[in-house]
C-alpha positions in Angstrom: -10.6 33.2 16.7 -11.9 29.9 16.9 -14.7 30.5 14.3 -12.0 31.2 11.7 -9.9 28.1 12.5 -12.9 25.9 12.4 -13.5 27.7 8.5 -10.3 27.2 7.7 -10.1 23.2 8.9 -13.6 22.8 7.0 -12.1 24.5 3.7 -8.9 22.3 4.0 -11.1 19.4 4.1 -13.7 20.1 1.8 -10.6 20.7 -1.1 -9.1 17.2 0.5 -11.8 15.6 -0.4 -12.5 17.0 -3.5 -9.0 16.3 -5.3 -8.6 13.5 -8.1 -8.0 9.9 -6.3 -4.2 9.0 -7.1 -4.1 5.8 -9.3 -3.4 3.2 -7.4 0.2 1.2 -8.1 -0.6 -2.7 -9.6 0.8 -5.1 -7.3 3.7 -7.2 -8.6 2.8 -10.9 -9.6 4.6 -13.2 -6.7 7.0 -15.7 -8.4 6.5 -18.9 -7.1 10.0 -21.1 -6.2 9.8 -25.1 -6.8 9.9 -26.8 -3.7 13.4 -28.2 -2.7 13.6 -31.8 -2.8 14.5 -34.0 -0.4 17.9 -35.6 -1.2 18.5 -37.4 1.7 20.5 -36.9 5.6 23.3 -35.8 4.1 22.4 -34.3 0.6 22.6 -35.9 -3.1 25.4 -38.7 -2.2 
């Protein structure tokens, strides 16, 4: 019994590793915010 479960988890992983890679997604350029200036205590008055 345990002969044909260790086949069977060394087929599983031998097609696992065999299979195409998946193309991996292109990460999204980070948009960069100006930084807030300083307007004073109590804002632009």
């Amino acid at each position: 019994m345990s002969k044909k479960l260790v086949l069977a988890m060394g087929l599983v992983g031998l097609v696992a590793a065999c299979q195409q890679p998946q193309p991996q997604p292109l990460p999204e350029p980070m948009v960069v915010a100006p930084e807030p200036v300083f307007q004073g205590k109590y804002g632009a008055n």
